[in-house]
Every structure is written in structure tokens, then in C-alpha cells.
C-alpha positions in Angstrom: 10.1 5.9 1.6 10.4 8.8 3.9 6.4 7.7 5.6 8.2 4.0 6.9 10.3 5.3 9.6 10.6 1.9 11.3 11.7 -1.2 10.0 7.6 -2.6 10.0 4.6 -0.5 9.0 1.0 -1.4 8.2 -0.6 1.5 5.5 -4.4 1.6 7.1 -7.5 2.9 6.8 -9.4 1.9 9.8 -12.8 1.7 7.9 -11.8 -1.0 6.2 -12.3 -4.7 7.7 -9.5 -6.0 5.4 -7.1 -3.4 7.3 -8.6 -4.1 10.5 -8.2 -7.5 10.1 -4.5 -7.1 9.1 -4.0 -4.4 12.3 -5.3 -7.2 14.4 -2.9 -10.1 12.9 -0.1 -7.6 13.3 -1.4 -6.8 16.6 -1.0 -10.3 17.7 2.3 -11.1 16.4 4.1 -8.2 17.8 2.5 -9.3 21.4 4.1 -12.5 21.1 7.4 -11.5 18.9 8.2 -8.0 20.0 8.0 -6.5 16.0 7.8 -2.9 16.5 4.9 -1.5 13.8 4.1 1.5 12.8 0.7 1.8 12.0 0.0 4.7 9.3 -3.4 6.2 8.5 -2.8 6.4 4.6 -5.7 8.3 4.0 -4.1 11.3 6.2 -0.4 11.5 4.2 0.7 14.0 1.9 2.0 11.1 -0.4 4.6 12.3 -2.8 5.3 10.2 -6.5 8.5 9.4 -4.5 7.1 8.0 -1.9 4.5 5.6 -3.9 7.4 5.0 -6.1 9.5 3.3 -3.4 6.6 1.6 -2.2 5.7 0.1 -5.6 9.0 -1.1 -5.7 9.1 -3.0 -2.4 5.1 -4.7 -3.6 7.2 -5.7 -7.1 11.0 -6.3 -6.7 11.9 -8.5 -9.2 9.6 -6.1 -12.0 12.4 -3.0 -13.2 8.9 -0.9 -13.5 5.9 -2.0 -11.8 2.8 -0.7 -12.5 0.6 1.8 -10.7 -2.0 -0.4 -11.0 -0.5 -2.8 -8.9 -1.4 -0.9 -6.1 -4.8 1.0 -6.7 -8.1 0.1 -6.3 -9.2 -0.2 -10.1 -12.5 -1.5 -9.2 -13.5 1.7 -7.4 -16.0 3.6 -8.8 -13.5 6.8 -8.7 -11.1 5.0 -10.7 -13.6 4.9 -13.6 -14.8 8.8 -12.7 -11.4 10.0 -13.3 -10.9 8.1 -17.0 -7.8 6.3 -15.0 -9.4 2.9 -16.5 -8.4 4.2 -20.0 -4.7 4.6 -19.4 -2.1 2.5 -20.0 -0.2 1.4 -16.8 2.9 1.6 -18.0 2.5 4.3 -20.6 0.7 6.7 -18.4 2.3 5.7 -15.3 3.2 9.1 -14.0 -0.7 10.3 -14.4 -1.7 6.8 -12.2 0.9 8.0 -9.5 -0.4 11.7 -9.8 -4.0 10.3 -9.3 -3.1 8.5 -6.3 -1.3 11.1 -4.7 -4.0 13.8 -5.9 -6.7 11.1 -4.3 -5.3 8.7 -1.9 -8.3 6.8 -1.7 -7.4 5.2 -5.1 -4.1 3.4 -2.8 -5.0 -0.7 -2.3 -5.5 -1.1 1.9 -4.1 -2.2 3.8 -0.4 -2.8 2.9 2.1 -4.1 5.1 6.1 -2.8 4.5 8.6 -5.4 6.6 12.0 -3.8 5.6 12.6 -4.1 1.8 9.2 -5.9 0.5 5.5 -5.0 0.9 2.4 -6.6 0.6 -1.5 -5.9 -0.3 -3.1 -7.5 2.9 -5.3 -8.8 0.9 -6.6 -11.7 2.4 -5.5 -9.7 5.7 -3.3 -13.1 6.3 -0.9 -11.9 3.3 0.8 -9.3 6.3 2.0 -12.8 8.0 4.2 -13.7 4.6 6.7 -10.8 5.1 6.8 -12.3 8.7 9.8 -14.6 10.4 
């Protein structure tokens, strides 16, 4: 994913207390363990299908193609405003990747990329899992 330039990087939105709460784990660890992180403002990326491609990939390894879903926020309300609720996530994968990089607000916060795997922070305390 060309957006994780370092080995560690936390996908935030800092209006979210999930994120924050993840930052702040993150936070502490590095201060004790030295992990270098880079923390991303999702919200402000010009995300490419590429780029939430790879990063499905790293959430779901072990699945040859993840869906979407995985990662968005179906219980927005924008989810249900733009019909995406009514596609199939496999099917109409490419139109739930096009939604997401059309409205980045539909992308699950905060996630947490550790080299090779990622994880939705969600209890903020999943960031620790990817963690030595």
C-alpha cells in the first residue's frame, strides 16, 4: 500500500474516540518499545482501489478475496443512502471499493497496519494483537 510508508501505521480519524483510544494505546507502547508509527488521517487520502485492495488483504490473509464490507462502516447511515446495502459483497465488490474511495468516510476507523496484517481497532485494544 503506497499510504504505509513505515513498517507501523494507525488509519485515524481524530473525531472518533475508538481511534483516539487506539492513538493513545499506540502512543504508549511506542514510548516504552520504540515502534515507530505513522499516524494517517484517513479521512484526508486520495485512496486509490489499489490501495484499499492491499489493505483488505492485510485485515483478511488467509480469505483469496475478502470482502469490501469487511472494512466499511455498513451501519452508517450513508451506506444505506448510497443503495451499498443492496449489493452483494463479493459480486459488486469493485462498486463497494469505488464507494469507499469516492467517500472515505464509509472506511471502518481506526485500523492499525503492523507490517503484513491489519486490524479494525475495534475495541481500540485490537491495535495491541499485531503487537510483540
Amino acid at each position: 500500500m503506497r499510504l504505509i510508508s513505515k513498517m507501523a501505521t494507525l488509519l485515524h480519524n481524530p473525531s472518533c474516540s475508538k481511534s483516539r483510544g487506539a492513538h493513545g494505546l499506540l502512543a504508549e507502547y511506542t514510548a516504552k518499545h520504540g515502534l515507530d508509527v505513522d499516524v494517517v488521517e484517513y479521512l484526508q487520502v486520495a485512496w486509490t482501489r489499489a490501495d484499499l485492495e492491499s489493505l483488505l488483504r492485510k485485515l483478511a490473509p488467509t480469505e483469496a478475496t475478502p470482502p469490501p464490507t469487511l472494512m466499511m462502516r455498513t451501519g452508517d447511515a450513508a451506506f444505506r443512502d448510497q443503495g451499498l446495502d443492496k449489493l452483494d459483497p463479493l459480486a459488486d465488490r469493485l462498486l463497494l471499493l469505488d464507494a469507499m474511495v469516492a467517500t472515505p468516510s464509509l472506511i471502518e476507523r481506526p485500523i492499525f497496519v503492523h507490517g503484513a496484517r491489519a486490524v479494525i481497532g475495534r475495541p481500540p485494544e485490537r491495535v495491541l494483537e499485531l503487537l510483540p
